[in-house]
N, C-alpha and C positions, 0 to 999 in steps of 0.2 A: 578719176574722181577721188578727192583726197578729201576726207573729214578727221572729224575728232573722236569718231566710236569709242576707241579705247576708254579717254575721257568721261565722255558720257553716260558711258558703261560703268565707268567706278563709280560718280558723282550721284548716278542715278538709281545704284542700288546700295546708295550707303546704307538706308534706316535698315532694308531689308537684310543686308549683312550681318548688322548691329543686332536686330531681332534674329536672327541665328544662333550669334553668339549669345546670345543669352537663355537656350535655352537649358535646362540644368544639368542635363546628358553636358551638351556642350563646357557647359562653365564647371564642369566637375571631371572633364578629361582635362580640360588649360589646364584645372588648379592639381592635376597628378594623381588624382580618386577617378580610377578605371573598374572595373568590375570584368572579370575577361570574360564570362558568358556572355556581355553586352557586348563587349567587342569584338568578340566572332559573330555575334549576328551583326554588326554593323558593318562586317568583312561584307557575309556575304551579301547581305544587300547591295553594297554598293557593287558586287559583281556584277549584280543582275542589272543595277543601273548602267555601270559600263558597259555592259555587252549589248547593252541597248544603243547607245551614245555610237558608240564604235561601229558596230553595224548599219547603223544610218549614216553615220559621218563615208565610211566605205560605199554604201552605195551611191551617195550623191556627192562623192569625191572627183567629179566634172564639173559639175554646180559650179556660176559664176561666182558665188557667193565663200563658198565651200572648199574648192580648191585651194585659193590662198593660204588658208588656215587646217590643210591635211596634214597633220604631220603627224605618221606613226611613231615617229616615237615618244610622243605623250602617252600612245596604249595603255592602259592600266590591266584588261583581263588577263592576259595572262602573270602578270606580278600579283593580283589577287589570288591567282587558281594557285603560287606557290606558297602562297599565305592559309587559303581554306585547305592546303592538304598539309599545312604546318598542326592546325587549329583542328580538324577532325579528322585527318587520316585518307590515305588514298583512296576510300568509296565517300570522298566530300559530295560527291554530286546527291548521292542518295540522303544524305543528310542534310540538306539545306534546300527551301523554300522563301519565294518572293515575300514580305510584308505585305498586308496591306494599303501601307502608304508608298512601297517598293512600286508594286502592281502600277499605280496611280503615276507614278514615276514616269515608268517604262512606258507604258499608254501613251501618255504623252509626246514621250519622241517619237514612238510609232506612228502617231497621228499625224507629227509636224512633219518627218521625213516624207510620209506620202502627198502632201496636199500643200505644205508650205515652209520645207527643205532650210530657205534661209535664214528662218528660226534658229534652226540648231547652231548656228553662230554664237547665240546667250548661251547655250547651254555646256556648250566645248568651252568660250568665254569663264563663264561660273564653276566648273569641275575643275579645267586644267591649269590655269590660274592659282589658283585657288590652291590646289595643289603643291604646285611649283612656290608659292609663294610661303605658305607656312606648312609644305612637308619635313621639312629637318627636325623645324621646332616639334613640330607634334610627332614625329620617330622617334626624339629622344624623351619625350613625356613618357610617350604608353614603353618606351622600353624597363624604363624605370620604374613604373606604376607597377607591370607586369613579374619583373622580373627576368626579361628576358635576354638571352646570351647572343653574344655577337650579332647578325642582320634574321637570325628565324623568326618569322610571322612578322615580318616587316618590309618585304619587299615591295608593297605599296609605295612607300615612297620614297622608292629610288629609281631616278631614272635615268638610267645608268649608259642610254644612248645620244644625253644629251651632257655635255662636254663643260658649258657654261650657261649656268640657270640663269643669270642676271641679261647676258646676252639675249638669250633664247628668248625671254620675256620681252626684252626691246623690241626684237626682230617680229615680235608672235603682234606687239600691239601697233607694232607699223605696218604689217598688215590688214588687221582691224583697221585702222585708219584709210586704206586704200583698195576697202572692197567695194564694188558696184555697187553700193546703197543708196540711190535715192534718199535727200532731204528728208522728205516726207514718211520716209518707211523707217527713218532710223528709232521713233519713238516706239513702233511694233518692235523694235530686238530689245530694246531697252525696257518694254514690259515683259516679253516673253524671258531675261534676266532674271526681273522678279518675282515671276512662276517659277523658275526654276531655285533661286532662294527658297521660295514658300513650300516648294517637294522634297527639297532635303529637311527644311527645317522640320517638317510632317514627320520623315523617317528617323529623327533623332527624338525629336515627342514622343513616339512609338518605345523610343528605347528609357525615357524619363522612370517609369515603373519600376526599371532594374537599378535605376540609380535610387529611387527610393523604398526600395526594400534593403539595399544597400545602409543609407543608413540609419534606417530601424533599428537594423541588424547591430551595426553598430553601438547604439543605444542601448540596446536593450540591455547586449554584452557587458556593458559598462555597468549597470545599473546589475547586473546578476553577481560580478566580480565585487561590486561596491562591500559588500557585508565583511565578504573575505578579504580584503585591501585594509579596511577598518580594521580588521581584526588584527592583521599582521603589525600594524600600525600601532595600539593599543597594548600589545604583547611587546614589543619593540620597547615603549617609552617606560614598560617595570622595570 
């Protein structure tokens, strides 16, 4: 059975994409304004989403469905675990807690692993992708935002077992195109796509607060320094 999944899958979770990127956590890591408490908890949330993903992908790694598209080395928990022991230190585990919208995350694939497995098809689809696709760009963002040296707290995205990403992607959505899916069930992965959009975009919402006290912060600063900047200004022009 050969379709156009891949296809369908893009086409059909453009807006939901679009409304991702927009939200201002999002549009404020593209534009290079990171705040790094924000981005350790966005670490580790997505742990907890991975180890979710991954552990159901691992169990139903027989799955007609599932099989096609096993491939460890997209894993991300352990390049995160070397990330959250970058960002809090070797007792990270004792430090870090699912979100709320994390929680809601995780749930979900728990849900679909037990009762309807070739769901997680969207959701390996929309994480590793996704990924692979704009992980450089966004390495080289937070590295810069951040500060930081050489690959620390960045092993997120590298995936260092996979040779050529352009390929990989070929090969990942010619599979998509050639899993057992029924006609009829291809618009369930294609919604269950845009649930998985709608739970990340939750857990970057989540994170919008840090981005605006962020720049409050920044405001305020400005507006405290303003007297003194005037001043220097005015002493300068005698």
């Amino acid at each position: 059975m050969v379709s156009n999944l891949a296809t369908q899958l893009r086409e059909g979770t453009s807006k939901s994409h679009s409304m991702a990127e927009n939200v201002s956590f999002v549009k404020s890591f593209l534009g290079g304004v990171i705040d790094k408490e924000s981005y350790k908890t966005m670490v580790s949330n997505l742990y907890f989403v991975y180890v979710a993903i991954e552990e159901a992908m691992e169990k139903n790694q027989k799955h007609e469905c599932i099989e096609p598209i096993f491939y460890k080395e997209l894993n991300r928990t352990e390049s995160l675990e070397q990330d959250l022991n970058f960002y809090y230190g070797e007792n990270w585990r004792e430090k870090i807690s699912p979100s709320p919208a994390t929680e809601d995350y995780v749930n979900r694939i728990k849900t679909i692993s037990e009762s309807k497995p070739e769901l997680l098809v969207a959701h390996a689809y929309t994480r590793y992708l996704g990924d692979l696709s704009g992980g450089q760009i966004l390495k080289n963002i937070a590295k810069r935002a951040m500060n930081l040296k050489g690959n620390e707290g960045l092993a997120f995205y590298d995936f260092t077992q996979i040779k050529d990403e352009q390929e990989f992607k070929t090969n990942y959505k010619q599979a998509l195109d050639n899993l057992p899916i029924p006609s009829q069930d291809t618009g369930k992965i294609i919604a269950e796509a845009n649930v998985s959009f709608n739970l990340n975009m939750k857990m970057f919402q989540e994170l919008e607060a840090s981005f605006i006290k962020i720049f409050a912060s920044v405001v305020i600063n400005f507006f405290k320094s303003l007297p003194e900047k005037l001043n220097i200004k005015t002493s300068e022009a005698k």
